[in-house]
C-alpha positions as CSV (number, residue, x, y, z in Angstrom):
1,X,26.7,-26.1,98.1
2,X,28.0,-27.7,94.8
3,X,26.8,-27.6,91.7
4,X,26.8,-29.6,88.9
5,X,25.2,-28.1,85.3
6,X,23.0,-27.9,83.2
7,X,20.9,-26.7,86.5
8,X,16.8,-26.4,84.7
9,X,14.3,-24.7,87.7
10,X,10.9,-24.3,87.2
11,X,9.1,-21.0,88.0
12,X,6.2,-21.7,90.0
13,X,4.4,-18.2,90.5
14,X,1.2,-19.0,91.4
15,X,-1.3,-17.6,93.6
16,X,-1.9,-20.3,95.9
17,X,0.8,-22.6,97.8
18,X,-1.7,-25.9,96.6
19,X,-1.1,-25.0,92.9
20,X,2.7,-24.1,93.2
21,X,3.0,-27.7,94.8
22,X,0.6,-29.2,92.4
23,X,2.9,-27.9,89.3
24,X,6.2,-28.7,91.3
25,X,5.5,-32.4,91.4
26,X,5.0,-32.4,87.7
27,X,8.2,-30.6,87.4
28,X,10.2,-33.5,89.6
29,X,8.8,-35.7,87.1
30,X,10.0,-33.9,84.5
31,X,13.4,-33.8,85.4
32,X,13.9,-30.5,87.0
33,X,16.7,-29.7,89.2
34,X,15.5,-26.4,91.1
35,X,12.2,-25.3,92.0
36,X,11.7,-21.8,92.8
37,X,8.8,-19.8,95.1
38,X,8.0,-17.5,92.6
39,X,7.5,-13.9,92.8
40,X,4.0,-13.9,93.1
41,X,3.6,-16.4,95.4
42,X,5.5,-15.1,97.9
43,X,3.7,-11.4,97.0
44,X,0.5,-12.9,97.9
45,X,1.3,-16.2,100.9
46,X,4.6,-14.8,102.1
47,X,7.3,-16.8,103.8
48,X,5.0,-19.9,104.3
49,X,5.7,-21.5,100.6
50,X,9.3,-21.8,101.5
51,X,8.9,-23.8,104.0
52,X,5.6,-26.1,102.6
53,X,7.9,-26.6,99.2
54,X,11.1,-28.0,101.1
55,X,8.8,-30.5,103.3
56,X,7.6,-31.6,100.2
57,X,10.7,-31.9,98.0
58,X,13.2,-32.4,100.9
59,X,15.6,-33.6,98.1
60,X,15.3,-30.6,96.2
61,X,16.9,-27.2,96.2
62,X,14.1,-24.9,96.7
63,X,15.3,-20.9,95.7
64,X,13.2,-18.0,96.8
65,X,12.6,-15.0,94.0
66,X,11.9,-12.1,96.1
67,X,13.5,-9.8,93.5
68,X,15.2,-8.1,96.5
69,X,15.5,-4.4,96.2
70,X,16.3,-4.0,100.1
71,X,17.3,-5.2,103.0
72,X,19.2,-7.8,101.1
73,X,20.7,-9.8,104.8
74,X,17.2,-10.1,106.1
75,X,15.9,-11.8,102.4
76,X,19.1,-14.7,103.6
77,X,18.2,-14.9,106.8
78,X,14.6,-16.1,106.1
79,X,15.2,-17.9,103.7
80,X,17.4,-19.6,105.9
81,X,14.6,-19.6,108.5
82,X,12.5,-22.0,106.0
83,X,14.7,-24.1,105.2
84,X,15.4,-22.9,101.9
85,X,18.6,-22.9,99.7
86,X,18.6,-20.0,97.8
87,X,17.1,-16.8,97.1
88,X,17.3,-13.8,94.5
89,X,18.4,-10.0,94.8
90,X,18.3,-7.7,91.9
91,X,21.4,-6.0,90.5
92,X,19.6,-3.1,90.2
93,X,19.1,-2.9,93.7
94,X,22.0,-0.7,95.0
95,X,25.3,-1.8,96.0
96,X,25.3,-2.0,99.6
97,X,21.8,-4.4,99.0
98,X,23.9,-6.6,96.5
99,X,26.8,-6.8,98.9
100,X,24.7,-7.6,102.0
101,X,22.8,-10.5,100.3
102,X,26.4,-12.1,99.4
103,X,27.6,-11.5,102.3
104,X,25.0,-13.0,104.4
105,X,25.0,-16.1,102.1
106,X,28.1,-16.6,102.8
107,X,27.6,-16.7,106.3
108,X,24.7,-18.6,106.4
109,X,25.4,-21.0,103.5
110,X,22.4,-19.6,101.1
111,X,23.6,-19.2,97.4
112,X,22.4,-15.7,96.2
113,X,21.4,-15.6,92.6
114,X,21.5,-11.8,91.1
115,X,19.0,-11.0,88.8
116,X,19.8,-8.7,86.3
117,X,16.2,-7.3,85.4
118,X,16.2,-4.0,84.4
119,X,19.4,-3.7,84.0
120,X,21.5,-1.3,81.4
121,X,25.0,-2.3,81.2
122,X,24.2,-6.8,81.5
123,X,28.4,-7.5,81.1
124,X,29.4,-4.6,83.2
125,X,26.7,-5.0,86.4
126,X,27.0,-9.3,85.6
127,X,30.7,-8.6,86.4
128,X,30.8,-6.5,89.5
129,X,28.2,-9.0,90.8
130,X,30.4,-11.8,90.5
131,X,33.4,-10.2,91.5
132,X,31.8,-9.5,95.0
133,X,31.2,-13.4,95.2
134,X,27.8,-14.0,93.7
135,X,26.9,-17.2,93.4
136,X,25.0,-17.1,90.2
137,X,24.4,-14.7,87.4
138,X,20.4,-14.5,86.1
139,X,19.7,-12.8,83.1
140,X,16.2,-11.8,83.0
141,X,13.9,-10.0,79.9
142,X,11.1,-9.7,82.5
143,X,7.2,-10.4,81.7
144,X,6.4,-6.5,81.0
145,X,9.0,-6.6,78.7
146,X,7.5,-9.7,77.2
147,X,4.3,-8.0,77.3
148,X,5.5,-4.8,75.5
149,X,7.9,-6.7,72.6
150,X,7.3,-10.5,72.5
151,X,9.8,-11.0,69.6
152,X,13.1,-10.5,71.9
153,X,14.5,-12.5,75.0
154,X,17.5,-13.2,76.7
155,X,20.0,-14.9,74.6
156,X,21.3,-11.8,73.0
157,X,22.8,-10.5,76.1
158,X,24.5,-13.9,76.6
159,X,27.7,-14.0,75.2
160,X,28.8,-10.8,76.1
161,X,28.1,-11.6,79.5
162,X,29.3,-15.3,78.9
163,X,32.8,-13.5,77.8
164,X,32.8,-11.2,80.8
165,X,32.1,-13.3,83.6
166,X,33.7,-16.5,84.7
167,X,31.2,-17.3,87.1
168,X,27.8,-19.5,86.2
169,X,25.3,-17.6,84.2
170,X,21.8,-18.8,83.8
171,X,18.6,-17.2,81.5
172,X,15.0,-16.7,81.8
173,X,13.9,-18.4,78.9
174,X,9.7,-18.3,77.2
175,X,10.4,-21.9,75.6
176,X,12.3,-24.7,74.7
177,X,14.0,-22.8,71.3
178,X,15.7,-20.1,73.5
179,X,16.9,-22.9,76.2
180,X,18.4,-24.7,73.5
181,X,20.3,-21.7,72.2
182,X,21.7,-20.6,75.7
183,X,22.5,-24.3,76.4
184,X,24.7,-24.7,73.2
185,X,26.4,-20.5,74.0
186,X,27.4,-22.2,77.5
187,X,24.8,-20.8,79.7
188,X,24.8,-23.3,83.0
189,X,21.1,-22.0,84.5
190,X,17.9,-22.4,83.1
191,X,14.7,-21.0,84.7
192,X,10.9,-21.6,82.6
193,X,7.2,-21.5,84.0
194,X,4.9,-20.0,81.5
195,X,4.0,-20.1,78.7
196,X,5.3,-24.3,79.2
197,X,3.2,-24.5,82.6
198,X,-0.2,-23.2,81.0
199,X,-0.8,-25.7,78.3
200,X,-2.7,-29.1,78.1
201,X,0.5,-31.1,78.8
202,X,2.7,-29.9,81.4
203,X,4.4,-32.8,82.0
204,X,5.1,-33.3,78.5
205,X,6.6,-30.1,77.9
206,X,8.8,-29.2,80.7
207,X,9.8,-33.4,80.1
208,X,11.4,-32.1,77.0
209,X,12.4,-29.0,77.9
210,X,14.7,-30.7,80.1
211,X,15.8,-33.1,77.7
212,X,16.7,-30.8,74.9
213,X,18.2,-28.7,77.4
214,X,20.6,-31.2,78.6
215,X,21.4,-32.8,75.3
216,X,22.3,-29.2,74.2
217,X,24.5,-28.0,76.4
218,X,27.9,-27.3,75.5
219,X,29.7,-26.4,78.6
220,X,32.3,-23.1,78.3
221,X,36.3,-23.8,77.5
């Protein structure tokens, strides 16, 4: 698959396949690139979600989060079942599961987004990750950590990681001020859902959250 950047996805982790495809239309219209079967989604539908979101946005990429800790191959391979395009694994996860998602997206043609949660050394996993073919770099300040110190997010990891691999890197971001600071570093991947999805005009703010996204983005070199 080939990409062209500034990528924007929207995080749709809902409860309920209706609402994820409610919000996901209002993303299109916005401007969004990606849309994503969140984590919770697939937690409590399963599989199903994949499937109902590329029907629905046949023109759209449509990535699965499953935060993959295991069984990395299997994670492709239904994604691939649904008709999906890409899907997460964590780099935490350990090697062999890393290796056996990008392996098995190679095969199959699903890109495999690693998703750095959790992890301790962001440059030095980022870059092992790449180096055994990932397509994408995600770096991730997760929700508890949100929870437990809302003043941080992603962006300070950024430009170490920016330096160390050569590959795309994208960032979780909480808002349109930390999207426009990864855009301007370099940064080529931009996922958001809440807090943008929870107010009284969606539409509005993912519209420009898009926007200043892609006005600000300063590609690397």
């Amino acid at each position: 698959m080939a990409y062209t950047y500034p990528i924007t996805q929207i995080a749709l982790d809902y409860p309920t396949t209706e609402e994820a495809l409610e919000m996901a239309a209002i993303a299109v219209e916005a401007g969004f690139d990606w849309l994503e079967i969140g984590t919770p989604l697939i937690t409590c539908q399963g599989l199903a979600p994949i499937g109902a979101m590329v029907r629905a946005f046949p023109d759209k990429p449509v990535i699965a989060d499953y935060k993959t800790m295991d069984s990395g191959f299997k994670n492709v391979q239904r994604t691939k079942d649904q008709g999906g395009h890409l899907m997460t694994v964590c780099a935490n996860a350990s090697d062999a599961t890393v290796r056996s998602a990008i392996d098995e997206g190679k095969e199959l043609d699903i890109g495999v987004v690693v998703d750095t949660i959790g992890a301790k050394d962001q440059p030095g996993r980022a870059r092992q990750c790449h180096d055994w073919g990932a397509d994408f770099i995600y770096l991730h300040y997760s929700a508890d950590e949100r929870r437990a110190d809302d003043s941080r997010d992603t962006t300070p990891w950024l430009p170490g990681v920016l330096e160390t691999v050569p590959g795309p890197v994208g960032i979780a971001t909480f808002g349109v001020e930390d999207a426009v600071c990864a855009a301007r570093m370099g940064a080529e991947y931009f996922v958001i859902g809440h807090p943008l999805t929870d107010g009284d005009d969606p539409l509005g703010e993912l519209t420009r959250y898009v926007d200043e996204v892609k006005s600000n983005y300063r590609p690397r070199g």
